[in-house]
Backbone as a ProteinNet text record, in pm:
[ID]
protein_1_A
[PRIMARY]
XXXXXXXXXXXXXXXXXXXXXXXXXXXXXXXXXXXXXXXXXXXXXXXXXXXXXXXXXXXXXXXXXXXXXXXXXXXXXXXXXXXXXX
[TERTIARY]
-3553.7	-3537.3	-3388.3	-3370.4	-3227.7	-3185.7	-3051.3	-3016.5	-2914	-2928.6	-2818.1	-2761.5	-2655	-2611	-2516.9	-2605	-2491.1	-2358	-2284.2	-2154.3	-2080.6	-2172.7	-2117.1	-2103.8	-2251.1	-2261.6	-2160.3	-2118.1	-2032.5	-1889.7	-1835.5	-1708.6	-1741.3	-1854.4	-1856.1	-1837.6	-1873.2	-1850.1	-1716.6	-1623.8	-1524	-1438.5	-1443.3	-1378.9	-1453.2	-1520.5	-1543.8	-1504.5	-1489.9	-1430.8	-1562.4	-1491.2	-1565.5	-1683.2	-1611.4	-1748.9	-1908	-1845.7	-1982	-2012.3	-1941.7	-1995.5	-2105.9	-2090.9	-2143.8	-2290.2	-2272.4	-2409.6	-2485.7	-2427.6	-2496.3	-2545.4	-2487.1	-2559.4	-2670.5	-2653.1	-2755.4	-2838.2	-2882.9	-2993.3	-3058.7	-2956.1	-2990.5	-3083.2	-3063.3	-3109.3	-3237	-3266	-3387.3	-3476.6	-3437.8	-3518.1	-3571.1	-3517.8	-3582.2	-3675.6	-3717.5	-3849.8	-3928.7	-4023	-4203.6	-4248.2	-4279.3	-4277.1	-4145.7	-4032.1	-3942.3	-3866.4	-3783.1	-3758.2	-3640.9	-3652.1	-3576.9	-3674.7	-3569.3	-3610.6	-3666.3	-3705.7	-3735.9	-3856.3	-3800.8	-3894.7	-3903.3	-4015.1	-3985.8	-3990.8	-3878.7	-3799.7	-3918.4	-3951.4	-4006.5	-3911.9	-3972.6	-3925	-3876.4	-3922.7	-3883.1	-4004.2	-4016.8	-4121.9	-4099.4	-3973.9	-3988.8	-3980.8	-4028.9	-4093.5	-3938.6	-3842.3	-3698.4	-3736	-3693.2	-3692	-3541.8	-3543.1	-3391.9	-3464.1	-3312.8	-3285.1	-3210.8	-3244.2	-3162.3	-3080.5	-2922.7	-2833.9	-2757.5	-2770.3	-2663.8	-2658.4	-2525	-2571.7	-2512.1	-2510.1	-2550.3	-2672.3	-2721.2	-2812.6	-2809.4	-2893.7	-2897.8	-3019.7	-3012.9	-3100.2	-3099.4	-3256.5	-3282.5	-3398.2	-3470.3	-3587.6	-3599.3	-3755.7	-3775.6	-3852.4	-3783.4	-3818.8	-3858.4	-3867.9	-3959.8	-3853	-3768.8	-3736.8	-3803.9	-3854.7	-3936.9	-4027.7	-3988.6	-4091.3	-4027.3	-3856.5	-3759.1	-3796.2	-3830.8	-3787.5	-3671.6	-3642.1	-3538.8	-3521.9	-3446.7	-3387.6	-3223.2	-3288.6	-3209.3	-3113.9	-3009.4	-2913.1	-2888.2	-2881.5	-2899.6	-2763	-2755.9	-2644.5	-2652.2	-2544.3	-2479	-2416.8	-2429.6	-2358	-2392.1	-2324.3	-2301.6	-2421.3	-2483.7	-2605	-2618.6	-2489.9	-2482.6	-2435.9	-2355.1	-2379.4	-2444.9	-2515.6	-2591.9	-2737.8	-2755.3	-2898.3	-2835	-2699.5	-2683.4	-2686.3
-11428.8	-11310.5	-11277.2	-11150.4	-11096.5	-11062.1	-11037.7	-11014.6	-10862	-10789.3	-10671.7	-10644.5	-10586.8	-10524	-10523.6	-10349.7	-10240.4	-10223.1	-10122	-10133.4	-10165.6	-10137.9	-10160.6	-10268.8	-10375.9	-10460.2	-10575.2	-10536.2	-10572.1	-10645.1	-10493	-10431.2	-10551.9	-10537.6	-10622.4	-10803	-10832.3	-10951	-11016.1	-10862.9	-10894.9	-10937	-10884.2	-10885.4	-10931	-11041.1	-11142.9	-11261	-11373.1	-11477.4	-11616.4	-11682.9	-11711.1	-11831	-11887.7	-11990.6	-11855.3	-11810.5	-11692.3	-11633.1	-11616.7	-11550.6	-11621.9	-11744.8	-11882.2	-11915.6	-11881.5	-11875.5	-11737.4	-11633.9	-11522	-11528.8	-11540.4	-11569.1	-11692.1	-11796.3	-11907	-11844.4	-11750.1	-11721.3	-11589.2	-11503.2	-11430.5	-11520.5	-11606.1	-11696.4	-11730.1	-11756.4	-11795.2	-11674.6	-11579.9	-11434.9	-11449.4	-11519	-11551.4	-11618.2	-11733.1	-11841.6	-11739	-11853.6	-11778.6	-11848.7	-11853.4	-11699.6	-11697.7	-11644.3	-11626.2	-11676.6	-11748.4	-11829.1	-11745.3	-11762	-11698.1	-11609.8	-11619.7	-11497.2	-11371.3	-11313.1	-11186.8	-11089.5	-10979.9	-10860.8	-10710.8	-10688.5	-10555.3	-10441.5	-10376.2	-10271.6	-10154.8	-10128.7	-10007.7	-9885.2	-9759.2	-9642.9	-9605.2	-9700.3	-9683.7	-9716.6	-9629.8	-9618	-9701.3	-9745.8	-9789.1	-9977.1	-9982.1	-10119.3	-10228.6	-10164.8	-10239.6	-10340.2	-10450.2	-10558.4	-10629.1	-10688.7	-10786.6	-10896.3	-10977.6	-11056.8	-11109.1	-11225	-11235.1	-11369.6	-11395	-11472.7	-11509.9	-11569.7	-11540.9	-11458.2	-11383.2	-11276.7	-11114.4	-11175.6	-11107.1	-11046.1	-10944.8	-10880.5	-10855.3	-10862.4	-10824.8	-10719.1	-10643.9	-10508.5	-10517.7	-10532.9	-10558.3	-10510	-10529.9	-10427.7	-10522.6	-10557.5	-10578.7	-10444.2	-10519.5	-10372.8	-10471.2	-10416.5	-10450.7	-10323.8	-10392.6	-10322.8	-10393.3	-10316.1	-10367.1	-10484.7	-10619	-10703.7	-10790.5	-10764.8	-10878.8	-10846.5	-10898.4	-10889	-10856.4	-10784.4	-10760.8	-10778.3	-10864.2	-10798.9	-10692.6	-10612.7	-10514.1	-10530.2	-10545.6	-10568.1	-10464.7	-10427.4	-10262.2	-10265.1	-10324.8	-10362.9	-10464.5	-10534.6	-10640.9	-10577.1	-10649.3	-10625.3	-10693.6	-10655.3	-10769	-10701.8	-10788.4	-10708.1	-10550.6	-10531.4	-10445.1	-10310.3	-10312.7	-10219.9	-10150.1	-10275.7	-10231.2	-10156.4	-10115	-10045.7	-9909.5	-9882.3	-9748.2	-9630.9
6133.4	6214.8	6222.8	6185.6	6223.6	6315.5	6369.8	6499.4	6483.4	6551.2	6484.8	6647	6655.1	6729.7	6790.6	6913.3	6894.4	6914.7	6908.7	6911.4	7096.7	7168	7337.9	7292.1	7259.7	7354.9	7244.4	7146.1	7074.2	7115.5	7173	7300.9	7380.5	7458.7	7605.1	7556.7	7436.1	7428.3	7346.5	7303.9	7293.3	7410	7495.1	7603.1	7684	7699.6	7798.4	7736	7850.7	7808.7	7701.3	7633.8	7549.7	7594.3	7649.2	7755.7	7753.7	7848	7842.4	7736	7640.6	7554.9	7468.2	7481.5	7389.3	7464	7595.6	7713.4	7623.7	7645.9	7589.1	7478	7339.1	7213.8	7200.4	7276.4	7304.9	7298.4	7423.4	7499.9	7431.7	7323.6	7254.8	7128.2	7077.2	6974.4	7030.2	7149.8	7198.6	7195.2	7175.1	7157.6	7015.9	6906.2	6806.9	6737.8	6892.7	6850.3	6910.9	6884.2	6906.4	6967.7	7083.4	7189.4	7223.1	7266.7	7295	7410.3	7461.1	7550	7634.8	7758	7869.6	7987.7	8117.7	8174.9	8128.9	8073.8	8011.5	8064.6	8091.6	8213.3	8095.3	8070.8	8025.7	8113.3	8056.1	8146.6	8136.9	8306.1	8356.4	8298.4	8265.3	8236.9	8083.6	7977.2	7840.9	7776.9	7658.7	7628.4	7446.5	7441.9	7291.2	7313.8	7448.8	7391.8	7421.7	7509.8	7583.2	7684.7	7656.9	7758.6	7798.9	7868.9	7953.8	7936.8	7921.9	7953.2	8041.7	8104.8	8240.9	8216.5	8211.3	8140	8253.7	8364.7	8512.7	8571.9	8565.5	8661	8563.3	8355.2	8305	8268.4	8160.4	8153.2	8024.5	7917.8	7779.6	7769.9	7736.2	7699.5	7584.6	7507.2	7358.8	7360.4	7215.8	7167.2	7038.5	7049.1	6839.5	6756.5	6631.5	6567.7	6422.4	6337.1	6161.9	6103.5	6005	5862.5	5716	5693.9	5595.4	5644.3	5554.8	5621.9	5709.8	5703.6	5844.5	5959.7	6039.8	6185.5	6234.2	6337.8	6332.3	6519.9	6599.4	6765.5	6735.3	6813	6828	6969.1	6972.1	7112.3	7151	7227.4	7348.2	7399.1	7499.3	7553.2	7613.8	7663.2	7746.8	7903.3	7983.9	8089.2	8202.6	8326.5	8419.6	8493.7	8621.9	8666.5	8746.1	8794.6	8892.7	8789.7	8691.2	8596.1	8483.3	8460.7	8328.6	8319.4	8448.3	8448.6	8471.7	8497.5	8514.9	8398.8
[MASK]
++++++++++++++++++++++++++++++++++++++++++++++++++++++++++++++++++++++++++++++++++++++

Protein backbone atom coordinates (compact mmCIF):
# COMPACT_ATOMS: atom_id res chain seq x y z
CA UNK A 1 0.00 0.00 0.00
CA UNK A 2 1.14 3.47 -0.89
CA UNK A 3 1.07 6.46 1.07
CA UNK A 4 0.84 9.92 -0.85
CA UNK A 5 0.53 13.18 0.48
CA UNK A 6 -0.76 16.42 0.30
CA UNK A 7 1.10 19.42 0.11
CA UNK A 8 -0.35 21.11 3.77
CA UNK A 9 0.05 18.30 5.51
CA UNK A 10 3.54 18.05 4.05
CA UNK A 11 4.21 21.98 5.36
CA UNK A 12 2.78 20.92 8.82
CA UNK A 13 5.29 18.20 9.26
CA UNK A 14 8.00 20.23 8.11
CA UNK A 15 7.66 22.44 10.71
CA UNK A 16 6.92 20.43 13.63
CA UNK A 17 9.43 19.09 15.73
CA UNK A 18 10.77 15.71 14.84
CA UNK A 19 9.96 13.48 17.97
CA UNK A 20 6.32 14.15 16.77
CA UNK A 21 6.75 13.87 13.60
CA UNK A 22 8.09 10.14 14.02
CA UNK A 23 4.67 9.63 16.41
CA UNK A 24 2.76 10.83 13.30
CA UNK A 25 4.18 8.69 10.45
CA UNK A 26 4.07 5.56 12.96
CA UNK A 27 0.51 5.89 13.29
CA UNK A 28 0.10 6.84 9.63
CA UNK A 29 1.82 3.28 8.76
CA UNK A 30 -0.70 1.64 10.93
CA UNK A 31 -3.34 2.91 8.42
CA UNK A 32 -1.68 0.40 6.17
CA UNK A 33 -2.35 -3.08 7.96
CA UNK A 34 -5.53 -4.83 7.76
CA UNK A 35 -7.71 -3.75 9.56
CA UNK A 36 -6.08 -0.64 10.28
CA UNK A 37 -4.80 0.27 13.67
CA UNK A 38 -5.53 3.53 15.68
CA UNK A 39 -8.15 5.74 17.00
CA UNK A 40 -9.96 6.27 13.78
CA UNK A 41 -13.69 8.05 13.43
CA UNK A 42 -15.11 8.68 10.07
CA UNK A 43 -15.73 12.19 9.59
CA UNK A 44 -19.53 13.29 9.62
CA UNK A 45 -20.28 15.71 6.63
CA UNK A 46 -18.03 14.23 3.66
CA UNK A 47 -19.20 12.24 1.35
CA UNK A 48 -15.87 10.77 -0.31
CA UNK A 49 -15.38 8.34 2.32
CA UNK A 50 -12.68 10.94 4.90
CA UNK A 51 -11.76 9.61 8.16
CA UNK A 52 -9.23 10.91 11.31
CA UNK A 53 -7.05 9.89 12.94
CA UNK A 54 -6.48 10.67 16.41
CA UNK A 55 -2.39 10.97 17.22
CA UNK A 56 -2.42 13.09 20.80
CA UNK A 57 -3.75 15.95 20.57
CA UNK A 58 -2.90 15.83 16.72
CA UNK A 59 -5.34 14.94 13.96
CA UNK A 60 -4.62 13.31 10.52
CA UNK A 61 -7.39 13.67 7.89
CA UNK A 62 -6.99 10.84 5.24
CA UNK A 63 -9.08 8.91 2.67
CA UNK A 64 -8.26 5.44 0.71
CA UNK A 65 -8.45 5.44 -2.72
CA UNK A 66 -7.31 2.46 -5.71
CA UNK A 67 -5.02 3.63 -8.69
CA UNK A 68 -5.10 1.00 -10.79
CA UNK A 69 -4.62 -2.08 -8.77
CA UNK A 70 -2.24 -0.13 -5.68
CA UNK A 71 -3.89 0.90 -2.86
CA UNK A 72 -3.35 3.94 -2.19
CA UNK A 73 -3.94 6.35 1.69
CA UNK A 74 -4.36 9.60 0.72
CA UNK A 75 -3.14 12.32 3.60
CA UNK A 76 -5.65 15.26 3.78
CA UNK A 77 -4.14 17.10 6.24
CA UNK A 78 -2.34 17.17 9.55
CA UNK A 79 -3.02 19.38 12.36
CA UNK A 80 -3.31 20.09 15.93
CA UNK A 81 -6.94 19.38 17.34
CA UNK A 82 -8.38 22.74 17.78
CA UNK A 83 -7.48 23.74 14.16
CA UNK A 84 -7.82 21.23 11.86
CA UNK A 85 -11.56 20.82 11.52
CA UNK A 86 -11.80 24.41 10.54
Amino acid sequence: MEIVYSKSSLKFLSKTEKSTVKRIREAIKGLTLSPPQGDIKVMKGYNDGRQRLRVGKYRVIYKYGVNGEIEIVYIIDIGSRGDIYK
